[in-house]
N, C-alpha and C positions, 0 to 999 in steps of 0.2 A: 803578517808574513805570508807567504803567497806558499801555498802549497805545492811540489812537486807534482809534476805527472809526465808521461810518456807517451809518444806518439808513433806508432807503427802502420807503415802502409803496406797497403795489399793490393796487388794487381790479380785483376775477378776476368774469368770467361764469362760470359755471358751464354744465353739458348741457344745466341742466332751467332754464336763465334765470334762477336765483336769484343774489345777490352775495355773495362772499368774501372778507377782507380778509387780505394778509398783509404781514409785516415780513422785510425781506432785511437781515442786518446781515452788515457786511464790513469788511475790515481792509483791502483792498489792489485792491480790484476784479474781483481777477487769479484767486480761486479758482477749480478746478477741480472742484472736491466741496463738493457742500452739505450738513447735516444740516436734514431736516424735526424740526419738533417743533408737535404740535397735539393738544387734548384736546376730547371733544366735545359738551363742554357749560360749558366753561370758556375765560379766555382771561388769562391774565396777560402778556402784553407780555415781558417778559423773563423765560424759565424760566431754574435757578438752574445748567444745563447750557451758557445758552450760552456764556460766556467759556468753556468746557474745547473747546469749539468753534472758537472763532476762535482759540485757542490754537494749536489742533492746525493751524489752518493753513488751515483750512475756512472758507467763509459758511454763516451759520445761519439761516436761513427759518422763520419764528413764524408761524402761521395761524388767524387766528378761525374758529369756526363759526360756520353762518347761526342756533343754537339758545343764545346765550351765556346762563350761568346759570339755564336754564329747561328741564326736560322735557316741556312742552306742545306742541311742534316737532320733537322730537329723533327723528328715524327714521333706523336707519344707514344704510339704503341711501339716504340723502338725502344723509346728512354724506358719504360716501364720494365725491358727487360734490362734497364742496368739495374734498377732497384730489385727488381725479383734477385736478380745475382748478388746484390748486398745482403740481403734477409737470409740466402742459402747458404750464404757464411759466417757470417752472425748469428743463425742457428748453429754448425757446424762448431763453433767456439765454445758452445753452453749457455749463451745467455737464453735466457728461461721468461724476459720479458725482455717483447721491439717495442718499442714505443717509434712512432713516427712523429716526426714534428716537421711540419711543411709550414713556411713564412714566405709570405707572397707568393711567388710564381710556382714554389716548392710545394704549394697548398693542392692546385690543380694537380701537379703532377700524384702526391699520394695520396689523392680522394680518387683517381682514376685508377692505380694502381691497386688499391684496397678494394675497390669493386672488384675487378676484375680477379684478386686474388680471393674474392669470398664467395664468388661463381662457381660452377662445373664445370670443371676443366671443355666441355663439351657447350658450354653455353660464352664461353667468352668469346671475344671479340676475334674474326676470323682475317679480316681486312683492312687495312687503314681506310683512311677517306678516300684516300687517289687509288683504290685497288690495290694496292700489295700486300699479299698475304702475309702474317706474321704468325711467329710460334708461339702464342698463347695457350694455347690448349694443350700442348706439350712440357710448358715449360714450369718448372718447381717454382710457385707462388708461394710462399709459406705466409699468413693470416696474420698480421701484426696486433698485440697485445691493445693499444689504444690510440688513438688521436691526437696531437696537438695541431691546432691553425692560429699562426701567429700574424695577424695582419693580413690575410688571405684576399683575393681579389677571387669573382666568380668563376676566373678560368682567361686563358691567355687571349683567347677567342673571343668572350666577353667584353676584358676587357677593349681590345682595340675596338668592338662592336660600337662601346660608347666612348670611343675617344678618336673615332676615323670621321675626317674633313668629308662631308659629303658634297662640299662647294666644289668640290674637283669634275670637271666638265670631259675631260681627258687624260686617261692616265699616263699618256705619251707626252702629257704637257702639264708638270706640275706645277706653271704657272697660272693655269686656265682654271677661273673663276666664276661659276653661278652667282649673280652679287645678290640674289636674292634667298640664299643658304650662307653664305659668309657669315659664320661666325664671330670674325674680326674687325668685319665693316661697323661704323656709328649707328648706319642708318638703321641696324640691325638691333640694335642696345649693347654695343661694346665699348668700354673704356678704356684706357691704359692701367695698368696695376701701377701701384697698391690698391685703387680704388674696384668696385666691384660690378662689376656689368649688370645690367638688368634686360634681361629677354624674357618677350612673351610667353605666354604661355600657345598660342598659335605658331609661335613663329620655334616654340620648341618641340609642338608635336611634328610638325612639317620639318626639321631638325633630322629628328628619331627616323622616322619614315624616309628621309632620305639614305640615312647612315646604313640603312638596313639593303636600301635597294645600293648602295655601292658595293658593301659587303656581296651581294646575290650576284654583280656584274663580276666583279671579280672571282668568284668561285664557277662561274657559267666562263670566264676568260681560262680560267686554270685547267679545267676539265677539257675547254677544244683544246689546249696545249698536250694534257696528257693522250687524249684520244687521237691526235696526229702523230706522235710517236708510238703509243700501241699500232698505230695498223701497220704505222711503217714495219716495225716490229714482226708484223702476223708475215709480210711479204719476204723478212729477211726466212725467218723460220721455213718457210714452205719451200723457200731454193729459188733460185733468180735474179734477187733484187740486183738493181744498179746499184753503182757505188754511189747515186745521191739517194738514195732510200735508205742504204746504209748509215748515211751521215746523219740521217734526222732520226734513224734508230737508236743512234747510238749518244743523240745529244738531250742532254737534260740541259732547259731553259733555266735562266734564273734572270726573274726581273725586280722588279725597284716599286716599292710604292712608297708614293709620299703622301705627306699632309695626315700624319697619325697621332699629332698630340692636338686637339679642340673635342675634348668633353668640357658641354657647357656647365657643366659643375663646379670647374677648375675655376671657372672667371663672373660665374655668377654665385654667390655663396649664399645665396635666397634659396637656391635648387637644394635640395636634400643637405637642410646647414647642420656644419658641424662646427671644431676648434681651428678647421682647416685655415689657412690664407689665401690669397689670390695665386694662384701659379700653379703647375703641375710638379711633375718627379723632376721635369730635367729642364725647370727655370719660369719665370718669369716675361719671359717675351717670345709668344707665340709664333710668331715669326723664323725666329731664329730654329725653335724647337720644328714647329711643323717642315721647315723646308730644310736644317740642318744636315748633316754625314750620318747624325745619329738619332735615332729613334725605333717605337716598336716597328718588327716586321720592314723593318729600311729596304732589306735583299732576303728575297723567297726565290723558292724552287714551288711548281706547282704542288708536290706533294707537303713541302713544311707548310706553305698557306694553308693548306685544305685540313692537316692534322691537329695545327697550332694556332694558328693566327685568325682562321675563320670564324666567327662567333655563329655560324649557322652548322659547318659542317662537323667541327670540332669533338673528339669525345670525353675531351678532358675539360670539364667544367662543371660544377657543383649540380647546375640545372641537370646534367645527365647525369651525374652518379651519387647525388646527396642521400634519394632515397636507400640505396642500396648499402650507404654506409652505417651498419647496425653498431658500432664498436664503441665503448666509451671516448665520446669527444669533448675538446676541450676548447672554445675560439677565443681568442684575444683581441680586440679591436680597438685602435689606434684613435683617439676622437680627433685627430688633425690629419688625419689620413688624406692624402689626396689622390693615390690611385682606387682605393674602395672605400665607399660613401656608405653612411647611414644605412642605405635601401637596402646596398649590394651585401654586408655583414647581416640587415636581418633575414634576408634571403636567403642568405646559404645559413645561417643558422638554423631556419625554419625547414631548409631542403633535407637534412642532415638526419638518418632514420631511428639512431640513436634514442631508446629512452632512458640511457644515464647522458646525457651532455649537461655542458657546462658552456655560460659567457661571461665575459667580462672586459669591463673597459677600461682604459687605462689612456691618459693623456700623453700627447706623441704625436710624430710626421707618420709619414710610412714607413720609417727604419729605426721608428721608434725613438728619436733624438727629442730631446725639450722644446717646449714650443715657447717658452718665457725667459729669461736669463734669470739663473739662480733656482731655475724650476728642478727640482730632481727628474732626470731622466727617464724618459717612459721603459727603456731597456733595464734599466735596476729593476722597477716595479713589473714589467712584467717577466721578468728573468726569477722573480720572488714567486709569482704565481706560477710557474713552470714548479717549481721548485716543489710547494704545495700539492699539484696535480702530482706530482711522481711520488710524493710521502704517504700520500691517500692512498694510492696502488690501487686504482678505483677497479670494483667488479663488473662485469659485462652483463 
């Protein structure tokens, strides 16, 4: 029989005056430890962790962010202050331990946030990427009790880093094709799924090296963007401008990229193997995926590209804050994962500065479903080891 519990929401101010919504679900009132769970462009109401939550004895805290299902908003030094504003009321209640638990994109968000909360109010981070300053330094960061990363990818920038089409010739033309980076072409070692591609190993370091210099065009495109509206900017301020200096002061771009789902990992399962199958998060036909309505980073604003989606400029990603996270952690990794591989799980486990952490693996997709028919669910098992990590109430 399924035990009772209750769900109260709370609308939070945040530093910077903007609003945050969260859900407190409880069993008894009486908890003493919450787990946080929030992802920063997404918002499901119930993740599929909290009953292993109130199982354990816990209340579980759900949090929207102010950017739900949209990158045109999404800057993390913005979203971190919807989290600061969740912890300062979850302090405010009594709970006496936060537990964080970030799964996938949730993972970058409170290893960013956890840095920056374990800083000098005087040493954090004063600027996003695109220049706008934020209230970090002012704003009540309260220090969360421990870690959970459930399926963690290295950071949203990351990822696209290794899963953006570097065969794109023009970004004005998401049809226009380099055939000698074509990840999809034969001539390249690509097959149709089920079956699994075989590319060189040339032909994937010249891959990498491409991925990186599109990622660098694009962030050198975002910056002339911002930088022709700062001046315009400088001329409205000092008194004069025309009303079309005005217009480009006043206009935030927002453009489109395409071709974001061909990480050759997805279709070659020789590259960093795991229990994965051939195909990504959103299918099996690259085609559809790469050029579809939907995918990472689809519609950016120069500032979301440069805070979220750049794997160069980005500061929310394990490479920039693993070290800094000292806090008992705890990661779970998915062996059929197909957004983070083998490499990327020992990487950030090894970035993580922690000397109580903990790993463990647990068979699953990315969202933790079975990967066999009749397989038990990798969400029961690892909803068990959640479960565990919170009865240990491990020391720092």
């Amino acid at each position: 029989m399924a035990t009772p519990f209750t769900t109260r929401p709370f609308s939070l101010r945040t530093a910077d005056d903007q609003r945050t919504l969260g859900l407190l679900y409880s069993r008894t009132g009486h908890e003493t430890t919450v787990v946080c769970l929030m992802h920063p462009r997404e918002f499901t109401g119930t993740p599929y962790l909290v009953p292993d939550v109130l199982d354990a004895g816990c209340a579980a805290w759900v949090q929207a962010p102010r950017a739900i299902g949209t990158d045109l908003r999404l800057e993390h030094e913005l979203a971190i202050l919807d989290v600061a504003a969740g912890m300062v009321h979850l302090r405010s209640l009594g709970f006496t331990r936060i537990v964080l638990l970030g799964n996938s994109g949730g993972a970058g968000l409170y290893a960013f946030y956890t840095q920056q909360a374990l800083r000098a109010p005087e040493k954090r981070i004063t600027h996003s990427p695109s220049g706008r300053p934020v209230k970090l330094a002012t704003a009540d960061m309260p220090v969360p009790s421990d870690l959970i990363f459930v399926s963690p990818h290295p950071g949203q920038g990351k990822l696209l880093m290794n899963g953006i089409d570097p065969s794109v010739t023009d970004e004005n033309n998401p049809l226009s094709v380099d055939s000698t980076l074509d990840p999809f072409d034969a001539a390249n070692g690509f097959v149709p799924a089920p079956a699994s591609s075989t590319y060189e190993a040339q032909f994937i370091a010249r891959y990498r090296a491409a991925q990186r210099a599109r990622v660098e065009r694009l962030d050198a495109q975002a910056k002339e963007m911002l930088a022709v509206r700062n001046a315009a900017r400088k001329q409205v301020k000092e008194g004069g401008a025309s009303a079309a200096v005005k217009r480009v002061a006043a206009h935030t771009q927002i453009f489109q990229i395409w071709r974001t789902d061909a990480d050759l990992r997805c279709w070659d399962l020789s590259i960093d193997p795991s229990d994965r199958e051939v195909g990504t998060l959103w299918g099996r036909d690259p085609f559809a995926s790469n050029l579809g309505s939907v995918g990472f980073a689809r519609m950016v604003t120069p500032e979301s590209w440069l805070s979220t989606w750049s794997g160069i400029s980005s500061n929310a990603s394990f490479e920039k804050c693993g070290a800094e996270l000292t806090l008992p952690s705890f990661v779970i990794e998915y062996t059929g994962d197909q957004a983070a591989f083998p490499s990327d799980m020992a990487a950030i486990y090894a970035s993580i500065g922690a000397t109580n952490k903990r790993s463990e693996k647990v068979r699953g997709n990315h969202h933790g479903q079975a990967l066999a028919e009749g397989e038990e669910s990798g969400q029961v098992l690892a909803g068990r080891m959640v479960q565990q990590w919170l009865h240990e109430a491990p020391a720092a």
